[in-house]
PyMOL commands that place a pseudoatom at each C-alpha (Angstrom):
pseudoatom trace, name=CA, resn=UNK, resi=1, chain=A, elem=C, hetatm=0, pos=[-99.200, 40.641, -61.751]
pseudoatom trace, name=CA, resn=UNK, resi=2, chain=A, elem=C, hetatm=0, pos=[-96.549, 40.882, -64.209]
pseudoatom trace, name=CA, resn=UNK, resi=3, chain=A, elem=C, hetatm=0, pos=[-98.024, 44.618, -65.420]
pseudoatom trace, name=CA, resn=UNK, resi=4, chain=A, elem=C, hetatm=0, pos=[-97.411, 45.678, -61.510]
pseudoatom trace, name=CA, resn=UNK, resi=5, chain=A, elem=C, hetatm=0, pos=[-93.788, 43.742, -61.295]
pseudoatom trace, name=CA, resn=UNK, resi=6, chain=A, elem=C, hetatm=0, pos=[-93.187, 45.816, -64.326]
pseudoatom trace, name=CA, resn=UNK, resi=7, chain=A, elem=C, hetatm=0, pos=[-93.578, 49.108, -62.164]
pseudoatom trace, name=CA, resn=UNK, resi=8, chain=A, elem=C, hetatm=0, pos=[-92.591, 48.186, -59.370]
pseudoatom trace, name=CA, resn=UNK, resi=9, chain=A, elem=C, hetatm=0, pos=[-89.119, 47.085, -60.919]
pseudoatom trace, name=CA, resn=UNK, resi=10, chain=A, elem=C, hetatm=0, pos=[-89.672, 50.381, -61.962]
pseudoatom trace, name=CA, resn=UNK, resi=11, chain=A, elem=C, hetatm=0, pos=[-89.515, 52.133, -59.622]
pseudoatom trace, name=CA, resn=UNK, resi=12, chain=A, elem=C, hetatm=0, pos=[-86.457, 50.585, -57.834]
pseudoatom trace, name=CA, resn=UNK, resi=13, chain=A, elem=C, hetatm=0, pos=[-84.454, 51.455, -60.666]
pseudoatom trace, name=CA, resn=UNK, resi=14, chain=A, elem=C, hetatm=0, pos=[-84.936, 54.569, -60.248]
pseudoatom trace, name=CA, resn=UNK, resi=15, chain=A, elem=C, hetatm=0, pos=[-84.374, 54.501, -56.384]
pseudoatom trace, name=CA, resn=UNK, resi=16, chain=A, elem=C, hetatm=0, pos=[-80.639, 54.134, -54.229]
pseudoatom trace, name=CA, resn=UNK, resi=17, chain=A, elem=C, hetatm=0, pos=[-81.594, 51.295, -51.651]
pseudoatom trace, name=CA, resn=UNK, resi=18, chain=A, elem=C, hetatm=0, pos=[-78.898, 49.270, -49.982]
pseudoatom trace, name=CA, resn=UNK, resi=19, chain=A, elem=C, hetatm=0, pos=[-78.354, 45.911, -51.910]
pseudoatom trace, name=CA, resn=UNK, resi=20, chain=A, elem=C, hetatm=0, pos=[-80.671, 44.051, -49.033]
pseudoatom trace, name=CA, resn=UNK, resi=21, chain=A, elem=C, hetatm=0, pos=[-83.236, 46.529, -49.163]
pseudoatom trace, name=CA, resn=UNK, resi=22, chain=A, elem=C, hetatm=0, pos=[-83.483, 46.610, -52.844]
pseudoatom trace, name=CA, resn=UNK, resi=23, chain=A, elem=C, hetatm=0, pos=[-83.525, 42.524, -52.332]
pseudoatom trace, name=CA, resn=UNK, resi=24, chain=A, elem=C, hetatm=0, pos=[-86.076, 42.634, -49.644]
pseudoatom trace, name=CA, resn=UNK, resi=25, chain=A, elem=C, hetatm=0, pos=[-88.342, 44.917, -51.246]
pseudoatom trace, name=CA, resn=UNK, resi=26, chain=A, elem=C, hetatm=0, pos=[-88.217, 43.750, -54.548]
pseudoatom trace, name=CA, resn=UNK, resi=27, chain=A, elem=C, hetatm=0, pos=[-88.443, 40.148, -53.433]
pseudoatom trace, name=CA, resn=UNK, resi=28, chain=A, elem=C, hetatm=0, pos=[-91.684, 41.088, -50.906]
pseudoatom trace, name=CA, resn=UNK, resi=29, chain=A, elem=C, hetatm=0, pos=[-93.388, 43.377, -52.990]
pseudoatom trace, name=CA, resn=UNK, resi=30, chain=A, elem=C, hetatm=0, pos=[-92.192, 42.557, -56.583]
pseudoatom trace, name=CA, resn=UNK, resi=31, chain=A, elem=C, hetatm=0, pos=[-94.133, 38.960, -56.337]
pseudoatom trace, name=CA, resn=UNK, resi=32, chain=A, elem=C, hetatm=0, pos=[-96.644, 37.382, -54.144]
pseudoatom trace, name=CA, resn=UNK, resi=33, chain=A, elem=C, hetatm=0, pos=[-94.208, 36.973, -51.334]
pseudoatom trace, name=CA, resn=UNK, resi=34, chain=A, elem=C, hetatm=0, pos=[-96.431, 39.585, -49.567]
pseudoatom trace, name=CA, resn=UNK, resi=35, chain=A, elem=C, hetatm=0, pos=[-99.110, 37.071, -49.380]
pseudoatom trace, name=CA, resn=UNK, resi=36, chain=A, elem=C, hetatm=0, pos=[-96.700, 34.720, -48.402]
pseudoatom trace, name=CA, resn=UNK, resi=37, chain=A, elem=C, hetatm=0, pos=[-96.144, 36.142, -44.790]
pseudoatom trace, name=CA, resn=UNK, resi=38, chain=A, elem=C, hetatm=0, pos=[-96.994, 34.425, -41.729]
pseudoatom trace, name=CA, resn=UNK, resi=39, chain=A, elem=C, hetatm=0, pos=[-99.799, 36.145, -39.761]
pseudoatom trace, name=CA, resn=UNK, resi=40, chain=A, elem=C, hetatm=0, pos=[-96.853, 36.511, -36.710]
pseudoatom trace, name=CA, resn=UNK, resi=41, chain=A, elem=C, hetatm=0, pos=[-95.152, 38.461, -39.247]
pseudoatom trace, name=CA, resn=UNK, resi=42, chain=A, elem=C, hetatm=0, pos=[-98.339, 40.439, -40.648]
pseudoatom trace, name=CA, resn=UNK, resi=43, chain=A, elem=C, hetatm=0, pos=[-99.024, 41.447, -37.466]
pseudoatom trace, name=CA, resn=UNK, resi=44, chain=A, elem=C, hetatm=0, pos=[-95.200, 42.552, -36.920]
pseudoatom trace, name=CA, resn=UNK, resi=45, chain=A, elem=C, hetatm=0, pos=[-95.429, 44.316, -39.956]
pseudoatom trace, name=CA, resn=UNK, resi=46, chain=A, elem=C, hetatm=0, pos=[-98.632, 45.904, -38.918]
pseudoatom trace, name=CA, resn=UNK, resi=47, chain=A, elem=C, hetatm=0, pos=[-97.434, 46.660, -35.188]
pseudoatom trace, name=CA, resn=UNK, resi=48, chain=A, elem=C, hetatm=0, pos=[-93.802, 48.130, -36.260]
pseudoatom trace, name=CA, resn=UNK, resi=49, chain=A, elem=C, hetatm=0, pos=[-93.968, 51.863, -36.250]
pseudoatom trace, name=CA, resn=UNK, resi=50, chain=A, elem=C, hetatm=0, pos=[-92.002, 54.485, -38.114]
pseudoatom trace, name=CA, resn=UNK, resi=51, chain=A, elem=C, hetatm=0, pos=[-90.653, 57.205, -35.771]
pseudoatom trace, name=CA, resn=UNK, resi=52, chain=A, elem=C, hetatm=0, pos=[-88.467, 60.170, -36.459]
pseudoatom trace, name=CA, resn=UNK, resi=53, chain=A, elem=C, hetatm=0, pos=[-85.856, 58.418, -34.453]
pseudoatom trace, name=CA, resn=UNK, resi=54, chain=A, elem=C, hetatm=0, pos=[-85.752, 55.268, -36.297]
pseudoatom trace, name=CA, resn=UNK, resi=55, chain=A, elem=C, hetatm=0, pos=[-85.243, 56.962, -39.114]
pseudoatom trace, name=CA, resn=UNK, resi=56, chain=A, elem=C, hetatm=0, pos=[-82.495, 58.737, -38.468]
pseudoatom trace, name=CA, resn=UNK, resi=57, chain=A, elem=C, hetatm=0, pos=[-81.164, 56.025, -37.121]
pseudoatom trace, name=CA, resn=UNK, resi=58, chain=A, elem=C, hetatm=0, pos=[-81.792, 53.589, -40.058]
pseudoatom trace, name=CA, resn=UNK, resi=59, chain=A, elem=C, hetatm=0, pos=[-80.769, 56.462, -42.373]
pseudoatom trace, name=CA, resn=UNK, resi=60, chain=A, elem=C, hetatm=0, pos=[-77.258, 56.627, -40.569]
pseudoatom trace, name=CA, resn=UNK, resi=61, chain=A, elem=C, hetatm=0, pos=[-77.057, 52.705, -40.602]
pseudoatom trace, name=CA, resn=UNK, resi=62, chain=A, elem=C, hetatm=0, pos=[-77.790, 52.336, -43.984]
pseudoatom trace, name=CA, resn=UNK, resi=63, chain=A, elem=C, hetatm=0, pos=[-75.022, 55.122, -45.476]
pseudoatom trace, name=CA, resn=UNK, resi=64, chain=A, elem=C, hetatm=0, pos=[-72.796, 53.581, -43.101]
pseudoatom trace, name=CA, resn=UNK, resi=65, chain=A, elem=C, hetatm=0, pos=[-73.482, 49.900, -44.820]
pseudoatom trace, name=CA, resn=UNK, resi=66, chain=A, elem=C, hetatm=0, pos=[-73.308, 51.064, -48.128]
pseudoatom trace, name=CA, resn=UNK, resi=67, chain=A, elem=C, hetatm=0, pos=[-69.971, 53.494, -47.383]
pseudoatom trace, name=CA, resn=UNK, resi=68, chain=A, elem=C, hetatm=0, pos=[-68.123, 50.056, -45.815]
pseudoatom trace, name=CA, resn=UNK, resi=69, chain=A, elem=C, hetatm=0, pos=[-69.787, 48.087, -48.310]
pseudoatom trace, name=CA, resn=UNK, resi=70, chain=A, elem=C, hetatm=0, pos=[-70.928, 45.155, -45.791]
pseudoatom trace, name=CA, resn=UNK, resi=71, chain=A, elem=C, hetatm=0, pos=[-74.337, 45.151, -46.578]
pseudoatom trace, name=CA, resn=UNK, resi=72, chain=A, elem=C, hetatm=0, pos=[-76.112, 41.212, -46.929]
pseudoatom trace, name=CA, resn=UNK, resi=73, chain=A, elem=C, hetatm=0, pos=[-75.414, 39.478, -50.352]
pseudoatom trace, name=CA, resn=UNK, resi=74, chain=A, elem=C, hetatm=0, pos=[-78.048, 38.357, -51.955]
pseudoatom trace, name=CA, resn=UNK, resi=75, chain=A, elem=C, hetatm=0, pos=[-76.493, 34.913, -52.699]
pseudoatom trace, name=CA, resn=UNK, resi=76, chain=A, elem=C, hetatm=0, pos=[-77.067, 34.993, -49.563]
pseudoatom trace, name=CA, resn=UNK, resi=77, chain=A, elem=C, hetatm=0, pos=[-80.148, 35.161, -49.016]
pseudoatom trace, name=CA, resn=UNK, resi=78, chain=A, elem=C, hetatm=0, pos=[-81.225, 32.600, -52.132]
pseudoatom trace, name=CA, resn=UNK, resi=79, chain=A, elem=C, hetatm=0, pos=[-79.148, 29.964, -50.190]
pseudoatom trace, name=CA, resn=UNK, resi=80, chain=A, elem=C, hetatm=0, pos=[-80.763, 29.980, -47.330]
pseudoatom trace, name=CA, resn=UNK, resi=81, chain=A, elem=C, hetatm=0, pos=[-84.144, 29.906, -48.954]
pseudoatom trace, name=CA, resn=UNK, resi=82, chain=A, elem=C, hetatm=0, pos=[-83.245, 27.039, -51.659]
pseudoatom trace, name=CA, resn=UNK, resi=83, chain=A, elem=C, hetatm=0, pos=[-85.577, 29.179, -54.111]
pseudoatom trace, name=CA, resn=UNK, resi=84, chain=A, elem=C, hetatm=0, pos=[-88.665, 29.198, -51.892]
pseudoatom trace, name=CA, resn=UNK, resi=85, chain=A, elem=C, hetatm=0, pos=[-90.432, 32.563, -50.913]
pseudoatom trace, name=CA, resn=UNK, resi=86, chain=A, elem=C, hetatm=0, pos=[-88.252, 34.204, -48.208]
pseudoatom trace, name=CA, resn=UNK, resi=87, chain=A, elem=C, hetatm=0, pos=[-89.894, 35.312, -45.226]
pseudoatom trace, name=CA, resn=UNK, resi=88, chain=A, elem=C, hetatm=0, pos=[-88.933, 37.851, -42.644]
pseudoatom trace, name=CA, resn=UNK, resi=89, chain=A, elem=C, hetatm=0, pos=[-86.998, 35.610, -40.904]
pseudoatom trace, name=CA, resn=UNK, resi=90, chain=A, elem=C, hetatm=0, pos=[-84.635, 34.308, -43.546]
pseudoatom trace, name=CA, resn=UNK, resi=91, chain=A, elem=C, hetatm=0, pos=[-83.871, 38.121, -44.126]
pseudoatom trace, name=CA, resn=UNK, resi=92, chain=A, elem=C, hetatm=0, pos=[-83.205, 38.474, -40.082]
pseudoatom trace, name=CA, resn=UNK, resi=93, chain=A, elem=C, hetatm=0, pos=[-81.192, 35.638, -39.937]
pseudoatom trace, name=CA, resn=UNK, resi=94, chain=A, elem=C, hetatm=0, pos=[-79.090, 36.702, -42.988]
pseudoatom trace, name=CA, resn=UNK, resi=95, chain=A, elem=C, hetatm=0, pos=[-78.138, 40.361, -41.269]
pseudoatom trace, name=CA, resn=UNK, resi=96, chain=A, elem=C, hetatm=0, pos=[-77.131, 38.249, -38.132]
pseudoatom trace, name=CA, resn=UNK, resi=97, chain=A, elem=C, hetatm=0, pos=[-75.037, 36.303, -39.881]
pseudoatom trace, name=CA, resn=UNK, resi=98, chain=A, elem=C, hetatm=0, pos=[-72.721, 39.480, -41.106]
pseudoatom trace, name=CA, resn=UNK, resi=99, chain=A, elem=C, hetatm=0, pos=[-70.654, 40.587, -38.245]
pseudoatom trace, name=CA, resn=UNK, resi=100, chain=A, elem=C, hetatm=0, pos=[-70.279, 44.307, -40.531]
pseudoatom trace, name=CA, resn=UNK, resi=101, chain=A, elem=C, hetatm=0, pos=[-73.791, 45.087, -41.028]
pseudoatom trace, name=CA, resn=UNK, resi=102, chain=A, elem=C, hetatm=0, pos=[-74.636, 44.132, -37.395]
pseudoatom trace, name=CA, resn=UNK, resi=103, chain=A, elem=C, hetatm=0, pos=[-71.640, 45.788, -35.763]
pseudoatom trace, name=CA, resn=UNK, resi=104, chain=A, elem=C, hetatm=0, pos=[-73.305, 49.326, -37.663]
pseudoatom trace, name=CA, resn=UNK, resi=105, chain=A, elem=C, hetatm=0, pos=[-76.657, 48.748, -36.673]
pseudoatom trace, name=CA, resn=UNK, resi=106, chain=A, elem=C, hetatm=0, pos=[-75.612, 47.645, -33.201]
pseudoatom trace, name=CA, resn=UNK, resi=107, chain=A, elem=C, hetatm=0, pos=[-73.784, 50.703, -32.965]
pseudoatom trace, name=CA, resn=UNK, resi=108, chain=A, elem=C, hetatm=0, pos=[-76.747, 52.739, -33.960]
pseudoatom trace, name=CA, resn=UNK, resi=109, chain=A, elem=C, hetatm=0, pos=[-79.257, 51.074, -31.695]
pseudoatom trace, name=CA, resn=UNK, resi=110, chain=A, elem=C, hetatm=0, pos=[-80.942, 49.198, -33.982]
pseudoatom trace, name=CA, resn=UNK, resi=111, chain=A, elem=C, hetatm=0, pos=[-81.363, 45.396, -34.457]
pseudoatom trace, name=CA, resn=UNK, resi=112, chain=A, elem=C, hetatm=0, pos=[-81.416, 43.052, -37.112]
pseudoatom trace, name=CA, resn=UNK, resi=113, chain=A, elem=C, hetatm=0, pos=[-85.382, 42.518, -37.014]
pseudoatom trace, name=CA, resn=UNK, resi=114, chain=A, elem=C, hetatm=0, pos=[-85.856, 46.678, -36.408]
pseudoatom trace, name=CA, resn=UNK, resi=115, chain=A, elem=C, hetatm=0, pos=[-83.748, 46.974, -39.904]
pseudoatom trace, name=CA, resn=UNK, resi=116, chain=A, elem=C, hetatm=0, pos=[-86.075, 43.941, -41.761]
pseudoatom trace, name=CA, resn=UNK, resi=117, chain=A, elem=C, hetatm=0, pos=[-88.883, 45.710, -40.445]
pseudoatom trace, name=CA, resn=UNK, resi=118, chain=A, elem=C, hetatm=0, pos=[-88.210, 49.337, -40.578]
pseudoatom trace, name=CA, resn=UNK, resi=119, chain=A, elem=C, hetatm=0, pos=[-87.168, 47.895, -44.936]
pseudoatom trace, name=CA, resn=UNK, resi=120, chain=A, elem=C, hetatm=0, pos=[-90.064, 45.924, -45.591]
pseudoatom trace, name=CA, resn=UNK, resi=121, chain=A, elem=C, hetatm=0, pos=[-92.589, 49.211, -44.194]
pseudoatom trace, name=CA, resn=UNK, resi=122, chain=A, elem=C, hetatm=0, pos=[-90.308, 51.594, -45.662]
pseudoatom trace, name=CA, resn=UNK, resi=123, chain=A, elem=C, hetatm=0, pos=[-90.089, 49.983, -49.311]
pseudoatom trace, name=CA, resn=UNK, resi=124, chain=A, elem=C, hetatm=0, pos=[-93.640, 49.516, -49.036]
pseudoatom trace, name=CA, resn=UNK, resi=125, chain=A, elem=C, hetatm=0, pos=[-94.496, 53.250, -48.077]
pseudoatom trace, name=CA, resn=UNK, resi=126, chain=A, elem=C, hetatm=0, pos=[-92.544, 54.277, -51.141]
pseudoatom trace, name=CA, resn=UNK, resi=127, chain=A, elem=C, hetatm=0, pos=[-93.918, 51.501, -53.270]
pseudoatom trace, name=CA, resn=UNK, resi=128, chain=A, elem=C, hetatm=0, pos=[-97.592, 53.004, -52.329]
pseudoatom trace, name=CA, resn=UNK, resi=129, chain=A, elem=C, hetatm=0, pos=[-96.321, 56.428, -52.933]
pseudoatom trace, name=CA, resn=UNK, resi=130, chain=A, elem=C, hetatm=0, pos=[-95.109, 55.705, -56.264]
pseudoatom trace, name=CA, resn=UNK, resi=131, chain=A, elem=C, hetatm=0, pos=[-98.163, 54.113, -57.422]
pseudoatom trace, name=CA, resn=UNK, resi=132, chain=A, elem=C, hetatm=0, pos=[-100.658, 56.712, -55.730]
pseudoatom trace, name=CA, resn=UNK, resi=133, chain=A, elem=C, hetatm=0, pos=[-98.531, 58.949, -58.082]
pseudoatom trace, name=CA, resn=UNK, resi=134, chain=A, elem=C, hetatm=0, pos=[-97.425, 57.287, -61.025]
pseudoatom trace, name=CA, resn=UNK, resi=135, chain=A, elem=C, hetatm=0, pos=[-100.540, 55.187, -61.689]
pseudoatom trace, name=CA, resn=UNK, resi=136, chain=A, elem=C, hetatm=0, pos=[-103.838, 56.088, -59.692]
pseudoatom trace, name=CA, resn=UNK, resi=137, chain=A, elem=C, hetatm=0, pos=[-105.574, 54.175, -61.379]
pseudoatom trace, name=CA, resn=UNK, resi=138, chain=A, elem=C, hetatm=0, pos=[-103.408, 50.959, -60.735]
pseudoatom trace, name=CA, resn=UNK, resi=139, chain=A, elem=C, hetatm=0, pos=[-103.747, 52.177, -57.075]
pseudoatom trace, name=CA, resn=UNK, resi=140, chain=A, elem=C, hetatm=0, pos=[-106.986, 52.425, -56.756]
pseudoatom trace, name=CA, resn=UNK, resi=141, chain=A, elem=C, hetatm=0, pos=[-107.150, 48.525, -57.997]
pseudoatom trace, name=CA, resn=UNK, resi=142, chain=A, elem=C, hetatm=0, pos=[-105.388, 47.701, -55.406]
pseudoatom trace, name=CA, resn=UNK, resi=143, chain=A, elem=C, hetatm=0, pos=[-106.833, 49.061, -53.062]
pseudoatom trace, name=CA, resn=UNK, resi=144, chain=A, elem=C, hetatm=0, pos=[-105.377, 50.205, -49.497]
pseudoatom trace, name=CA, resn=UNK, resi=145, chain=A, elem=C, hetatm=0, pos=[-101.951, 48.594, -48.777]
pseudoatom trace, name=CA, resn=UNK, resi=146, chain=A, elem=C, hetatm=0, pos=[-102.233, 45.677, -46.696]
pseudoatom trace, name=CA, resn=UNK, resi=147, chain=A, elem=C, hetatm=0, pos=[-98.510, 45.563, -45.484]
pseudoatom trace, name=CA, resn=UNK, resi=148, chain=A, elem=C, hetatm=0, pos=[-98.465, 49.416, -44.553]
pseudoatom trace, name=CA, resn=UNK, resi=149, chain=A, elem=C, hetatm=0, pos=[-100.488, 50.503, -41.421]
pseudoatom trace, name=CA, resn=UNK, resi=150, chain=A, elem=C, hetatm=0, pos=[-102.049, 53.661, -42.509]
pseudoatom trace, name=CA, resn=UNK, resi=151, chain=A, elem=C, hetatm=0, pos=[-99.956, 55.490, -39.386]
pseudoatom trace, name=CA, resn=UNK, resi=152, chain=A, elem=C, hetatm=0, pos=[-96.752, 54.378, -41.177]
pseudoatom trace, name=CA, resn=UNK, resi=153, chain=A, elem=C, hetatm=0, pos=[-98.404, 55.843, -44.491]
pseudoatom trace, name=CA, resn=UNK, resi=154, chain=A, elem=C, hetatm=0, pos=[-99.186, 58.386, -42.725]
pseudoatom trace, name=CA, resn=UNK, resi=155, chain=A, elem=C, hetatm=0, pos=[-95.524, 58.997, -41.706]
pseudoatom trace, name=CA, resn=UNK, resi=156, chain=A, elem=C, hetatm=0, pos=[-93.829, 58.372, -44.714]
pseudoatom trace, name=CA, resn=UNK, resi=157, chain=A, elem=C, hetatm=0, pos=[-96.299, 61.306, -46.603]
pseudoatom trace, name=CA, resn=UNK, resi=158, chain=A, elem=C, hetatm=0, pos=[-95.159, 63.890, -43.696]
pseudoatom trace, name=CA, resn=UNK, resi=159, chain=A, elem=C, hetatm=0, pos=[-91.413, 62.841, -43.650]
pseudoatom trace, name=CA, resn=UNK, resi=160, chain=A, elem=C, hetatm=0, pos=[-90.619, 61.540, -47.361]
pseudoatom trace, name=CA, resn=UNK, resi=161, chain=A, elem=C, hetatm=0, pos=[-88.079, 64.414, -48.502]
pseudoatom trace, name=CA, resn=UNK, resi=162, chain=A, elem=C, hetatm=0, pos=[-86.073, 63.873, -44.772]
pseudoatom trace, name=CA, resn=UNK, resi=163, chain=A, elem=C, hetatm=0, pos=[-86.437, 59.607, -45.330]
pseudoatom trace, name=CA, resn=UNK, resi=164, chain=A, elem=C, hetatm=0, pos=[-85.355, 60.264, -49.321]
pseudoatom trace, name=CA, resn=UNK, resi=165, chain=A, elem=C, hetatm=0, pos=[-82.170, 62.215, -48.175]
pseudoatom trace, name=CA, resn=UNK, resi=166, chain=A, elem=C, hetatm=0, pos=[-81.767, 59.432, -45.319]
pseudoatom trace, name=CA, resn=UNK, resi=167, chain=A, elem=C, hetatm=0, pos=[-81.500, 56.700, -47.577]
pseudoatom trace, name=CA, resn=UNK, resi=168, chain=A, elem=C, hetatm=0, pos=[-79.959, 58.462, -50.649]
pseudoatom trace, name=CA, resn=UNK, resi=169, chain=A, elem=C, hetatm=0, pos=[-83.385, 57.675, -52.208]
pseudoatom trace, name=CA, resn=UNK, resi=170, chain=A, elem=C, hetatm=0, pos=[-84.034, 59.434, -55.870]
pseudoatom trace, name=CA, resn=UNK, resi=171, chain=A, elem=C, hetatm=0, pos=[-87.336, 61.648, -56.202]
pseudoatom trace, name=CA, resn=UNK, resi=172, chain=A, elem=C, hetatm=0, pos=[-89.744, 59.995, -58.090]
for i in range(1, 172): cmd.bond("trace and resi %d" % i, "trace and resi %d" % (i + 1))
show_as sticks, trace
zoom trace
């Protein structure tokens, strides 16, 4: 696992994610935390679906975060978790608990669980990407994603200059 850390780590580097999405997505993805989700939360993460309108919507949230500079702390987060796994919830429950970052996403329709979401399926879209890309191979080992639908894939592959620009994401 540590070879795939290793990239993954990576490949955040190299990206421009708000603090909590660079926390979520490391945190999920970067360790076994993705086998660590509930099946209520699998099947969230399987049922949540990427639109053009979410995006832009997200995308507008997320400069908006990082202009203010409200987004969730991690300290945060690793309080409320006392070192264990985090799980979607403790993520949700962290935006709540910032009156900035849910004033913004209020304001852009979205809410705290949409932004978790819309993170986790987004980071792990790109994290796909960058391995289909960087290291076929690896990919291949791993086989299809199990915390991307292949719709939201799907999406991502059509839409990933427009998302990039969105989130202030670097090319890979």
């Amino acid at each position: 696992m540590s070879g795939v850390f290793e990239r993954l780590s990576r490949g955040f580097r190299d990206a421009r994610f708000s603090v909590g999405a660079l926390l979520l997505c490391m945190t999920v993805l970067g360790s076994p935390a993705a086998h660590a989700l509930t099946p209520t939360e699998q099947d969230e993460v399987q049922n949540f679906t990427l639109t053009e309108d979410f995006v832009q919507r997200f995308g507008a949230a997320n400069q908006e975060v990082q202009a203010k500079g409200v987004g969730t702390h991690p300290g945060q987060i690793q309080k409320q978790t006392s070192g264990k796994t985090p799980t979607l919830d403790t993520f949700t429950v962290a935006i709540e608990q910032n009156s900035g970052e849910m004033d913004i996403l209020k304001r852009h329709g979205l809410t705290a669980r949409q932004a978790v979401l819309g993170t986790f399926v987004l980071g792990s879209a790109r994290m796909r990407d960058m391995q289909l890309t960087r290291d076929p191979e690896l990919a291949k080992k791993l086989g299809p994603p199990k915390d991307v639908s292949p719709a939201n894939m799907a999406f991502y592959e059509a839409h990933k200059d427009e998302i990039h620009q969105l989130l202030a994401v670097k090319p890979h």
